[in-house]
C-alpha positions in Angstrom: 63.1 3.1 64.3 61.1 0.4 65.8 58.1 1.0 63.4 60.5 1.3 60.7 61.8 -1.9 61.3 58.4 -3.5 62.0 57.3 -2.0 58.6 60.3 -3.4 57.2 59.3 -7.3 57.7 56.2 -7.1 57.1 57.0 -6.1 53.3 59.8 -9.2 53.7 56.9 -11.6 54.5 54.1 -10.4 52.2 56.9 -10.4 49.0 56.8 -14.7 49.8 53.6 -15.2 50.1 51.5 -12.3 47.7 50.6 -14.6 44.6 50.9 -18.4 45.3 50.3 -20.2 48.4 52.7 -23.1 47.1 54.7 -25.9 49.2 58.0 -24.8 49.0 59.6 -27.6 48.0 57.2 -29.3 45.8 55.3 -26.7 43.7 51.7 -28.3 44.3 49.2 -25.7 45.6 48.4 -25.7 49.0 44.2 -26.1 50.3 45.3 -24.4 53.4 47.7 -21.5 54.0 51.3 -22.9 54.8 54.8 -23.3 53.7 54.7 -27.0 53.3 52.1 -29.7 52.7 52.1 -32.8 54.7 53.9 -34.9 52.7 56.5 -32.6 52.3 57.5 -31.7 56.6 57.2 -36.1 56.3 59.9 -35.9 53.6 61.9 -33.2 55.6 61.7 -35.9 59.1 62.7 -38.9 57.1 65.5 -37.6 55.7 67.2 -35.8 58.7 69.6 -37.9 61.2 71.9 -36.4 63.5 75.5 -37.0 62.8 79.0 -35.9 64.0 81.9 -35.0 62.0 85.0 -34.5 64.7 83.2 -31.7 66.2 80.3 -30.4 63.6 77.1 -31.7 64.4 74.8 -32.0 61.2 70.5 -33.0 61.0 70.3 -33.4 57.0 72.5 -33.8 54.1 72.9 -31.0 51.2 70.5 -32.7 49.2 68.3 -31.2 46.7 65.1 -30.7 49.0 66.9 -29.1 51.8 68.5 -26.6 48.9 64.9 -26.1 48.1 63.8 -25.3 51.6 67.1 -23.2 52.7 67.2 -21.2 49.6 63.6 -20.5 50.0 63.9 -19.2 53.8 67.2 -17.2 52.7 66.5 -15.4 49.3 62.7 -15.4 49.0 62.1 -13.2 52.5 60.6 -16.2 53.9 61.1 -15.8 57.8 58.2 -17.1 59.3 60.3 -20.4 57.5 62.0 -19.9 60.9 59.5 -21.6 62.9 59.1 -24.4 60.6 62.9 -25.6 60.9 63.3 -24.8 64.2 60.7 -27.3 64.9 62.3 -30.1 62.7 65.6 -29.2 64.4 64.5 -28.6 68.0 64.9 -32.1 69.7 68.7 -32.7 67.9 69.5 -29.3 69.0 68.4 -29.7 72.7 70.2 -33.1 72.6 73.7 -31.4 71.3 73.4 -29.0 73.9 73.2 -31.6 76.6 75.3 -33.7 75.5 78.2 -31.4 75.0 76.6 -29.3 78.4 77.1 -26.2 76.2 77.2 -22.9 78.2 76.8 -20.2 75.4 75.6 -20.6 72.0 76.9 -18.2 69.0 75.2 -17.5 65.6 76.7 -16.7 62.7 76.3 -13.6 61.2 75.8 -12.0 58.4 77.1 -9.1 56.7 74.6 -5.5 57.2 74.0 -5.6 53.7 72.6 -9.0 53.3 70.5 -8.3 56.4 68.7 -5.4 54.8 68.4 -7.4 51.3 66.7 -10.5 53.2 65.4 -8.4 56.5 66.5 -10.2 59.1 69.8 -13.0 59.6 68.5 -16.6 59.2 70.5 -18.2 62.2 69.0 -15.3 64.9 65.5 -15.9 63.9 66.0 -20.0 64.2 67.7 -19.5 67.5 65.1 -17.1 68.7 62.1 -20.0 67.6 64.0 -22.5 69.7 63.7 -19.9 72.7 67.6 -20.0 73.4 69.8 -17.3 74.6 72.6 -16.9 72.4 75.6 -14.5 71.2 75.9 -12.4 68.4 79.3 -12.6 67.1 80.4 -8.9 65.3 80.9 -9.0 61.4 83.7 -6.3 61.4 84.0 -6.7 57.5 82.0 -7.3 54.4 82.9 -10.1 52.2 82.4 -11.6 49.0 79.5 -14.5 48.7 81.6 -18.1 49.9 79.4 -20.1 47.6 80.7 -17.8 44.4 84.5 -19.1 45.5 85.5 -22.3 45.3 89.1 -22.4 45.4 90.0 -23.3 49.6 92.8 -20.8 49.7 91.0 -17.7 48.3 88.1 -18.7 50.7 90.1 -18.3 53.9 91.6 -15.3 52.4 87.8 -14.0 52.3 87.1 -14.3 55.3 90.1 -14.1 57.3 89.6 -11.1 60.4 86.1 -10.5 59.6 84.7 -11.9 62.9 85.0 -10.3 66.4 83.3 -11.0 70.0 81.9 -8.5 71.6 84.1 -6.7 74.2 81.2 -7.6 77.1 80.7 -10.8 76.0 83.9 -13.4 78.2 83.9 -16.8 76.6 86.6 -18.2 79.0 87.1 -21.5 80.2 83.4 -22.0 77.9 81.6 -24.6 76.3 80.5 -22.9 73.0 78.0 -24.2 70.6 78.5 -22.3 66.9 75.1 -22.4 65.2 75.3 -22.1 61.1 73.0 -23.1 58.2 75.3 -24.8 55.6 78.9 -26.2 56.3 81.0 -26.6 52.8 84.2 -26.1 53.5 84.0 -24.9 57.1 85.9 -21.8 56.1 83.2 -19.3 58.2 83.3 -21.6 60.7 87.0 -22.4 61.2 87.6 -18.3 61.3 84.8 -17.4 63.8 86.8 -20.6 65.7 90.2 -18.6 65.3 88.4 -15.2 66.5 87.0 -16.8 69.5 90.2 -18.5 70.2 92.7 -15.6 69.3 90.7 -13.2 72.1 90.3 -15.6 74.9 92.5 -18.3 74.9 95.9 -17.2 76.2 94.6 -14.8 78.3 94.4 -16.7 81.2 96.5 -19.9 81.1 97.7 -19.5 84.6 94.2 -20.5 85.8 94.1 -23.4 83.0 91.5 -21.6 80.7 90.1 -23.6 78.5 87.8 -23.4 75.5 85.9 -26.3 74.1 84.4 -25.1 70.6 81.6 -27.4 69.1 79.4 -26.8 65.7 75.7 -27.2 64.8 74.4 -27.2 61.4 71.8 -27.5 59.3 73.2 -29.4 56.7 76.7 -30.6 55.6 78.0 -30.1 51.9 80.3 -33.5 50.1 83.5 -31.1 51.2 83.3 -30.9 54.7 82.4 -35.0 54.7 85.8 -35.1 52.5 87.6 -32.9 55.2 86.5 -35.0 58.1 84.8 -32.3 59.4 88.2 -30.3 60.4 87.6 -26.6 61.5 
């Protein structure tokens, strides 16, 4: 299985890079082999600032060069794109984390069958750059693409009970920090929130449990920023 697997990415990663050795983000061709040129990772620093929306955390906007540079690492089996944002990410990160003295960090999953179309689930593969431990947060049910839905209502309905914690996994009386990609409407996030919250919180109020949930993303979309950032 392992070789499988192993065989498996290595098909994802040569797909992205077979014919053109072009930034990502620009088009122009690069002299040496990379994802972006020089100008381009300058473009990606100047443009990313951490802010705080009630309790998301965001580095860029959902402007048209991150779009470039997400979609990329998502839908053109782009991985090693992993290493690239976890280093423009990595000193916000490890300041959230700090600040908010975080004692577990989640990812967001994705569903089994977008794993085996892209190979591998972009949040992991960011975390595991950064060199954090983290938890994997079960996908107990498939749902339609969020993107391809935009009114709020049919959203939640999407996603509603698709998330579950692990039964060896206790997030009581926790600091957790939710990593995603893209915030819109916080739909994902607010459910994975309501899992979390729905397992552990009343189950030990005697002894004051208490959960503090906080979210770090890539990027925030105009409807979030409308919301206030409400989860």
């Amino acid at each position: 299985m392992k070789d499988i697997k192993f065989f498996k990415e290595i098909i994802f990663n040569f797909k992205g890079i077979l014919f053109r050795n072009q930034d990502i983000i620009s088009g122009v061709e690069l002299v040496e082999y990379g994802i972006v040129s020089k100008d381009t990772k300058n473009i990606l620093k100047s443009l990313k600032k951490l802010r705080k929306l009630n309790n998301i955390y965001y580095v860029w906007d959902y402007n048209k060069e991150f779009k470039k540079l997400i979609y990329s690492y998502k839908y053109n089996h782009r991985k090693i794109m992993a290493k690239l944002i976890a280093e423009l990410i990595k000193e916000e990160f490890y300041y959230v984390l700090k600040r908010e003295k975080i004692d577990i960090v989640v990812s967001v999953p994705v569903s089994r069958k977008r794993k085996n179309e892209r190979g591998y689930n972009q949040v992991d593969e960011i975390l595991n750059c950064l060199k954090v431990n983290y938890v994997r947060i079960e996908r107990i049910k498939n749902t339609k693409k969020m993107a391809g839905i935009l009114d709020e209502e049919e959203r939640n309905r999407n996603i509603e009970g698709a998330f579950r914690v692990s039964k060896n996994v206790d997030l009581r009386n926790k600091k957790i920090l939710i990593l995603d990609d893209i915030v819109t409407t916080g739909a994902t996030l607010r459910e994975i929130k309501n899992s979390i919250l729905r397992q552990f919180d009343n189950k030990d109020k005697k002894n004051g449990n208490n959960i503090k949930i906080t979210v770090f993303c890539l990027a925030a979309a105009r409807e979030i920023k409308v919301n206030r950032g409400e989860i």
